[in-house]
VOPAGU-2260 file (C-alpha; in pm, 1 decimal, decimal comma):
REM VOPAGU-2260
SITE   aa  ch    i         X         Y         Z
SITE  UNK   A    0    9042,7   10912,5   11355,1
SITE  UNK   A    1    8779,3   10962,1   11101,2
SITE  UNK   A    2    8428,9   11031,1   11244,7
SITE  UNK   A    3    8132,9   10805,4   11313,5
SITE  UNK   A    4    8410,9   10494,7   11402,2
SITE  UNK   A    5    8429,5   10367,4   11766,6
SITE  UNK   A    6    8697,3   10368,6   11936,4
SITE  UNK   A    7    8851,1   10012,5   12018,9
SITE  UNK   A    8    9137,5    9971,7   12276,3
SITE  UNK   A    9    9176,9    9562,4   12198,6
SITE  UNK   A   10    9475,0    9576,8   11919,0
SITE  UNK   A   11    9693,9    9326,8   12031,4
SITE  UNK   A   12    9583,9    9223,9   12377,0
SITE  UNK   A   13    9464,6    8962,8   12552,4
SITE  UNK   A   14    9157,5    9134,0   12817,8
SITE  UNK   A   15    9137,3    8817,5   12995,7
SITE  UNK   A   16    9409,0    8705,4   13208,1
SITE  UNK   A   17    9610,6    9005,7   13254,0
SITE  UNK   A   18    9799,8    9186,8   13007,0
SITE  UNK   A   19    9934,6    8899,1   12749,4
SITE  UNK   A   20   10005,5    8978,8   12412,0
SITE  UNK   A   21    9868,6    8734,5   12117,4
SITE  UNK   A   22   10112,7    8616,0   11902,7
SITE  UNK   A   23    9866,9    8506,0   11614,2
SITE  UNK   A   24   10087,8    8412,3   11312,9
SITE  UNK   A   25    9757,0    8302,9   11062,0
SITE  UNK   A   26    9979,6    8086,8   10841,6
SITE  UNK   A   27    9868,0    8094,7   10472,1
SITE  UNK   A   28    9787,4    7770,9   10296,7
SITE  UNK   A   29    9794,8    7706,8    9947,9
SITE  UNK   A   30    9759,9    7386,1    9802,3
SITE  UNK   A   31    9987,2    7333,9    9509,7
SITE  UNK   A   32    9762,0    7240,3    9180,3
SITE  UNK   A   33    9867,6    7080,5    8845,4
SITE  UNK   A   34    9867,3    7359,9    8556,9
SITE  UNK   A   35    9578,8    7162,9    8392,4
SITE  UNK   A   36    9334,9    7203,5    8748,6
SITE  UNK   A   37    9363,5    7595,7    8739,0
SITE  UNK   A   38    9092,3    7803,6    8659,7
SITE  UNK   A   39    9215,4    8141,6    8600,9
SITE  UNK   A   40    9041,5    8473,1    8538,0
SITE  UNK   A   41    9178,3    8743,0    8286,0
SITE  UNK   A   42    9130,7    9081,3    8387,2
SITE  UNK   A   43    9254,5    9477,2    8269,8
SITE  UNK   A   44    9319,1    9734,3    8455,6
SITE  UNK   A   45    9405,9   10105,7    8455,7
SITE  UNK   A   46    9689,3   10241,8    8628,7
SITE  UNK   A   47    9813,3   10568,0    8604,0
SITE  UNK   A   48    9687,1   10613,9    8274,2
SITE  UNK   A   49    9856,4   10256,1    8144,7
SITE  UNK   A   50    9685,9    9936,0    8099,4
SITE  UNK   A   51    9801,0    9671,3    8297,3
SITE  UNK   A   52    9686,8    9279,1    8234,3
SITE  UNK   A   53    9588,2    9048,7    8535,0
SITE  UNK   A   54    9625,7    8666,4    8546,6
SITE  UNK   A   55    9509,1    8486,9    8852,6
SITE  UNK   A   56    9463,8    8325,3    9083,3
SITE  UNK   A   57    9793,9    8095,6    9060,7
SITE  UNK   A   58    9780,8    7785,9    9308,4
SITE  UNK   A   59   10213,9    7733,3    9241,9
SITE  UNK   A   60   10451,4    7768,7    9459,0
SITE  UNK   A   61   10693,2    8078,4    9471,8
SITE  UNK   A   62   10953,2    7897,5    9273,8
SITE  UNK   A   63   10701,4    7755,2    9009,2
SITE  UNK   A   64   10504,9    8059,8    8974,0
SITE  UNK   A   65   10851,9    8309,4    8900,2
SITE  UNK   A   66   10988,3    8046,9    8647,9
SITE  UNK   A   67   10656,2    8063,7    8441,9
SITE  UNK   A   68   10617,2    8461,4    8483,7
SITE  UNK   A   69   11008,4    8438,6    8300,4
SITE  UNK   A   70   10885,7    8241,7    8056,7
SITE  UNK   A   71   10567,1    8446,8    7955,4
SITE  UNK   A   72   10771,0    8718,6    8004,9
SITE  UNK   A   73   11030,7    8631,2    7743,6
SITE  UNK   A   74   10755,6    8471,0    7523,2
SITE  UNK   A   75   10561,7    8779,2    7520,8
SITE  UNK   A   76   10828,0    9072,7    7529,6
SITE  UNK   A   77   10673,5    9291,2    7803,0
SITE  UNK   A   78   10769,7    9335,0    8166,7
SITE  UNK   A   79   10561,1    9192,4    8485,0
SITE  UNK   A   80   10518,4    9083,4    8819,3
SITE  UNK   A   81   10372,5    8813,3    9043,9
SITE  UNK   A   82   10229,8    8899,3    9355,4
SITE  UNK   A   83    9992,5    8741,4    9575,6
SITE  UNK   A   84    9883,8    8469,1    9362,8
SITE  UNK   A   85    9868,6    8679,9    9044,0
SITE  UNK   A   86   10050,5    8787,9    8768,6
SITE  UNK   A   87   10049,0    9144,3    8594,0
SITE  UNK   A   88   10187,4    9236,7    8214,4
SITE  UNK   A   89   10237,7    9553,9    8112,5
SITE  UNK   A   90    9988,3    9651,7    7816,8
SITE  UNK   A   91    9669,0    9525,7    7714,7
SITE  UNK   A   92    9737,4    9185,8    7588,8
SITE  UNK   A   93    9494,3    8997,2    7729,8
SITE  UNK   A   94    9472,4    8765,1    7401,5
SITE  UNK   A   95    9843,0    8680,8    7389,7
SITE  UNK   A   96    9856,0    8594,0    7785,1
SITE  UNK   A   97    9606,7    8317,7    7718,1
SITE  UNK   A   98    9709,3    8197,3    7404,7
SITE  UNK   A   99   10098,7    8138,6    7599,0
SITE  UNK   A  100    9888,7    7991,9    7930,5
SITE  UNK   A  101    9684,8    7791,1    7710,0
SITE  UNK   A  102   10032,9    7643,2    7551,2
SITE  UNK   A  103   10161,7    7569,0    7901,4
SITE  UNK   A  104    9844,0    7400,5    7938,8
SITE  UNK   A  105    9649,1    7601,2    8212,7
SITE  UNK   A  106    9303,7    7635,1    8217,1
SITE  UNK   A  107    9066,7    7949,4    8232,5
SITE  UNK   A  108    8718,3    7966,4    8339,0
SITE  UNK   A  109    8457,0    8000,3    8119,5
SITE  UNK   A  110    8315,1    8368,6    8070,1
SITE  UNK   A  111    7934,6    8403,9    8171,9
């Protein structure tokens, strides 16, 4: 335990009626847009000394979103992932990823 946190003994529990354990399942929600109603962000990051694109937030389901990662991956040539609502592309090719999103017809926000 690191110092200066309190120590908590209600993980889990129920300290009402007796010794009941929750079963809290929070269910995740996510309402399924048209391409043309996202607005995604384009970001880079480092990791381990490579760049690494990020495309997000996707409102698709699983299905939806892994067929359009194999098709920007093909279109593109590079290797990525979806996870958690977002796609990630190896490399810094921020410009390509929206010109292929664009052509698929999502939408990005608008830079401040």
């Amino acid at each position: 335990m690191s110092r200066g946190t309190k120590f908590s003994l209600d993980f889990g529990s129920s300290w009402d009626d007796g010794w009941n354990l929750e079963s809290e399942t929070k269910a995740k929600i996510i309402i399924i847009e048209e391409p043309s109603k996202h607005a995604l962000i384009l970001q880079k990051e480092k990791r381990r000394g490579k760049a690494v694109s990020l495309v997000g937030p996707f409102c698709l389901s699983d299905e939806a979103a892994q067929k359009t990662l194999t098709i920007l991956k093909k279109k593109l040539a590079c290797g990525g992932a979806y996870k958690e609502g977002w796609m990630e592309f190896q490399g810094d090719i921020g410009p390509k990823i929206r010109e292929a999103l664009e052509a698929l017809s999502f939408c990005f926000k608008k830079p401040k």
